[in-house]
N, C-alpha and C positions, 0 to 999 in steps of 0.2 A: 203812559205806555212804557215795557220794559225797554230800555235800552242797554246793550249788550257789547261791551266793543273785548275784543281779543290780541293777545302779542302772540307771535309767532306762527306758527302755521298748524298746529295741531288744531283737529276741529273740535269745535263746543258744540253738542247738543243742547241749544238756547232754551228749548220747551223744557227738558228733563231741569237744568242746572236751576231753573227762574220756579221752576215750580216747590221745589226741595226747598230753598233759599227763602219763598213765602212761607211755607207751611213749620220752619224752621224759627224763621223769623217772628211768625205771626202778622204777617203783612200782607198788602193786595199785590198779588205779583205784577200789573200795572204800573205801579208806583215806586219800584226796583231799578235802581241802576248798578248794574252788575260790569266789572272789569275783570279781566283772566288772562293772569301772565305764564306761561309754561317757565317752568322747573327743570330745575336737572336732576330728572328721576335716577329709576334701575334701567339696567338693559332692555327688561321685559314690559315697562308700565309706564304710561303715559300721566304726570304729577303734573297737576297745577292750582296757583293760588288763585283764590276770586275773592274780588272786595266787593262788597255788597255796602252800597249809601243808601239810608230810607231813614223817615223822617217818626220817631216815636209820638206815641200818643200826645203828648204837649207839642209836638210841631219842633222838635228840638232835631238836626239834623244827627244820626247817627252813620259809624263803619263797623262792621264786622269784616274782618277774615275767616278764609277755612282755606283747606286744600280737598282737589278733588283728585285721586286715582283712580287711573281706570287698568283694573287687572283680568288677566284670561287665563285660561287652561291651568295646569297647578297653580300656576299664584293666586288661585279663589281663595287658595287657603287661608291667605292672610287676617280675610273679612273672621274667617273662627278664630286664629289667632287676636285679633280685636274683643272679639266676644268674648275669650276664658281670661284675655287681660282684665277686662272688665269688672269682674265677678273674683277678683282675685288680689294680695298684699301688692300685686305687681302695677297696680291699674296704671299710677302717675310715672311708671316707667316710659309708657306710649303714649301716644298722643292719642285723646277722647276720642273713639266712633262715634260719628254725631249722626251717621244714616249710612246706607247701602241696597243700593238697587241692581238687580240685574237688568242689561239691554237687549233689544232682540239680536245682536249679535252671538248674546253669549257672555260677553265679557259682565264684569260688574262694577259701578262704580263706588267705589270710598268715597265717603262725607269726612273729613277729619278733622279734629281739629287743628289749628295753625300755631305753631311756638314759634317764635323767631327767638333766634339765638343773641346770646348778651356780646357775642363776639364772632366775628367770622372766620377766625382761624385760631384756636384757643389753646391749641395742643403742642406749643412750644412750652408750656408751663406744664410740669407734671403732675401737679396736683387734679390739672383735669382731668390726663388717664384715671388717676386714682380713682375719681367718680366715676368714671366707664365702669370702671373693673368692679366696684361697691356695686351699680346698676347690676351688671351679669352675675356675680353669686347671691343677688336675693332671688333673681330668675333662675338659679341652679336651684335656690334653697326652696323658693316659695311657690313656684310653680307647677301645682302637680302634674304629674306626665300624663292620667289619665286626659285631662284637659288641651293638652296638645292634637290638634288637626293629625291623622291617620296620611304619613307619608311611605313610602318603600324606599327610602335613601339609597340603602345599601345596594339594591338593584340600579336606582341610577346612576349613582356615585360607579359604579363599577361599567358601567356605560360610558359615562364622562371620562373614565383615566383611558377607557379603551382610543375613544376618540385626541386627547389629547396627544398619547403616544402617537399616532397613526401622523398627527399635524407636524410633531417635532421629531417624528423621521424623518417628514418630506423637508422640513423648514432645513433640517442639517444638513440636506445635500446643496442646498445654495451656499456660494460665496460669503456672504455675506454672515452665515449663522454660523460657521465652522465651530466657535466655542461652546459651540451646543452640543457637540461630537463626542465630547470625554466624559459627558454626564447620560449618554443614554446607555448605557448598561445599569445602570442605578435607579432608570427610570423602568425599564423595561420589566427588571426585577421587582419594586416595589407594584408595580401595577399587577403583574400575575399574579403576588403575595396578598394583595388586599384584604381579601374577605378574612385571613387570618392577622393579618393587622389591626383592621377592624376590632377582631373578636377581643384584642390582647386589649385594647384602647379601652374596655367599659371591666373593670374588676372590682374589688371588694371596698377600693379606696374609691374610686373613680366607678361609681354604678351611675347607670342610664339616667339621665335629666334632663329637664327643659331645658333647650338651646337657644336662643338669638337666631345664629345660624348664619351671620352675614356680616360679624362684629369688625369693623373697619370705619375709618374716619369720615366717611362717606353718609355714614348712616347714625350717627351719633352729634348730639348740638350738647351746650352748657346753657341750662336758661337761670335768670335772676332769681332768686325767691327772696323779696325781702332784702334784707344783707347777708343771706346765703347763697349760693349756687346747687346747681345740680343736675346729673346727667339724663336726657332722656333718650334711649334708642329706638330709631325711625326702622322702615321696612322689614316688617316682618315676614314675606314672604316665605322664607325657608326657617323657619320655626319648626322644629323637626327632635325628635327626642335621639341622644347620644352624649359621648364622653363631656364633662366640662370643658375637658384640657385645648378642647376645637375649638370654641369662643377665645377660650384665653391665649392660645396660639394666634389666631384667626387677630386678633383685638393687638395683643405687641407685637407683631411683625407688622402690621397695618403703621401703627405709629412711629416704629424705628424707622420705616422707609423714611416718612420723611423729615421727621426730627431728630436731631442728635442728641439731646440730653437727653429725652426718654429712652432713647437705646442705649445710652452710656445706663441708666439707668434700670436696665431693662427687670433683672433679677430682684433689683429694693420692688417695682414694681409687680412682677408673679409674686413677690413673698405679701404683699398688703392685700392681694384677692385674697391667697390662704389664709390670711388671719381675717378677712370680711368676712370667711365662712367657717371661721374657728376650730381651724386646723392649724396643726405644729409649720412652723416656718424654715423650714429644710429644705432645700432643695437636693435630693439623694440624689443620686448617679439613677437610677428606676423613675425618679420620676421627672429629670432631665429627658430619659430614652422614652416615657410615654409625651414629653410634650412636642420629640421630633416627630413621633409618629402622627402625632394631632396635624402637625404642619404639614405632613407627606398629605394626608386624606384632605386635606381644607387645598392644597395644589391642586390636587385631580378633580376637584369638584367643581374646577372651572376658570378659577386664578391666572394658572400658569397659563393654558388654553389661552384665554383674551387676551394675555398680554404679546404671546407668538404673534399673534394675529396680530395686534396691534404694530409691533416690531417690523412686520413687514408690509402696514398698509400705511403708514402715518404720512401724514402731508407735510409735514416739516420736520427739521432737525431734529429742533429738541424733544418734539414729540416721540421720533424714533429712538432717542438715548435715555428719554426716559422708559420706556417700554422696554429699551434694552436691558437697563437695570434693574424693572423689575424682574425679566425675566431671569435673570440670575441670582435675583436675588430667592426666586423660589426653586429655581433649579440647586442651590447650595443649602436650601433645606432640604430636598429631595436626597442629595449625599446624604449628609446628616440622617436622615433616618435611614437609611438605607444601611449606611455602618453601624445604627443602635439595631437593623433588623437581621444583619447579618451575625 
């Protein structure tokens, strides 16, 4: 009989999980011992790992892993993003779709595959951005954009800076947020400005491509191959077609938070994506001013937003002083383009 035990408190549908897991397996779901530890997903999606023990045909005790996500409303997309990875130079970017079902809820579950990572915190060493950034211009290069899931960004996105502003007016009249006071004219400006930010953001150097859409440390592992490494990028959810410069913005600010060589670094680092994608290694003053703009649209799209939030809901200290610095730290890209948009 299957036996099913679970960590945490997120519920497993035991019928759905045991029966995927036989039909996957080639096993009697019966004879299935299934464990399920929850993950530290996304915001929006409930990740978790299941070990599956059952005994192969010689009687020889085996484990597989997988992860299961369960996603809803836009994040369905992702399951299409899985599928044109698939079928595409991109596939061992992501981790294998092994299956996907929808629930009578609505939502749907991910079967994925499981990578564990050769390290669990890699990105003091800069070499591993490097492979991030090599990951994200073969997804610039290789991924055609017809293939990407049908989003309206720019309508949300324009939704999201509204909503942001609206939180970091309120958050500035508290005590507490005062230094948030000298940066909203800067926000308020770039948020009305948008759609024509937007437009300046995709040109003849920088035309429309497959995006990541979510490139931060969070979402990226280094797995072993061999005696090589290499980077795979996790949650695809916002997969979405637009400028490169928004990954590659999105992807070094992500890592200069919290490392200091790769921000001391940060410019040897944009100059190895441009030559991953065999372009001249310049960085002009034009295309400095489109990567602040990249950082202004990657804030409003929800960044800056969680971390206010965060700032003023946190349970401990450090938890607030770090939310405090991210919040500045996206509010001082938000100057920064603001002065390349003025």
């Amino acid at each position: 009989m299957n036996n099913l035990a679970k960590g945490g408190r997120t519920p497993v549908d035991v019928r759905r999980l045991t029966a995927f897991a036989a039909r996957h397996y080639g096993q009697d779901p019966g004879r299935l011992r299934i464990t399920v530890q929850e993950l530290r997903g996304g915001l929006c999606a409930s990740v978790m790992r299941a070990r599956v023990r059952f005994l192969d045909p010689e009687r020889r005790p085996r484990t597989a892993v997988f992860v299961i996500k369960r996603v809803a409303g836009g994040d369905i997309r992702e399951l299409g993003a899985y599928r044109s990875l698939a079928g595409s130079p991109c596939a061992r970017i992501a981790p294998q779709l092994l299956g996907a079902e929808q629930t009578r809820s609505g939502c749907v579950n991910l079967y994925l595959e499981y990578i564990p990572s050769f390290h669990p915190w890699p990105w003091a060493d800069v070499k591993a951005s490097e492979l991030v950034l090599k990951r994200l211009a073969t997804v610039h290069e290789a991924l055609a954009p017809e293939k990407v899931p049908e989003w309206d960004y720019d309508a949300e996105l324009q939704e999201s800076a509204g909503t942001t502003l609206e939180i970091l007016e309120e958050a500035a009249l508290l005590a507490d947020f005062t230094p948030v006071r000298r940066f909203l004219p800067s926000v308020r400006r770039l948020a009305a400005a948008l759609p024509g930010l937007r437009a300046q953001l995709v040109n003849r150097r920088w035309p429309r491509v497959a995006l990541h859409g979510d490139a931060h440390t969070g979402n990226a592992i280094i797995r072993r191959q061999g005696r090589s490494h290499s980077a795979v990028l996790l949650d695809w959810s916002r997969i979405r077609l637009g400028s490169a410069l928004e990954d590659v913005c999105s992807w070094l600010q992500s890592i200069s938070f919290w490392e200091p060589e790769p921000k001391r670094r940060h410019d040897t680092l944009f100059r190895k994506y441009l030559t991953s994608r065999g372009m001249p290694d310049e960085l002009t003053p034009e295309l400095r001013e489109l990567y602040w703009l990249a950082g202004a649209s990657n804030a409003f799209a929800g960044a800056l937003r969680y971390h206010v939030v965060r700032m003023g809901s946190a349970a401990t200290r450090a938890e607030r002083t770090m939310a405090s610095a991210a919040v500045r730290d996206w509010l001082r890209i938000l100057a920064r383009a603001d002065a390349c948009w003025s």
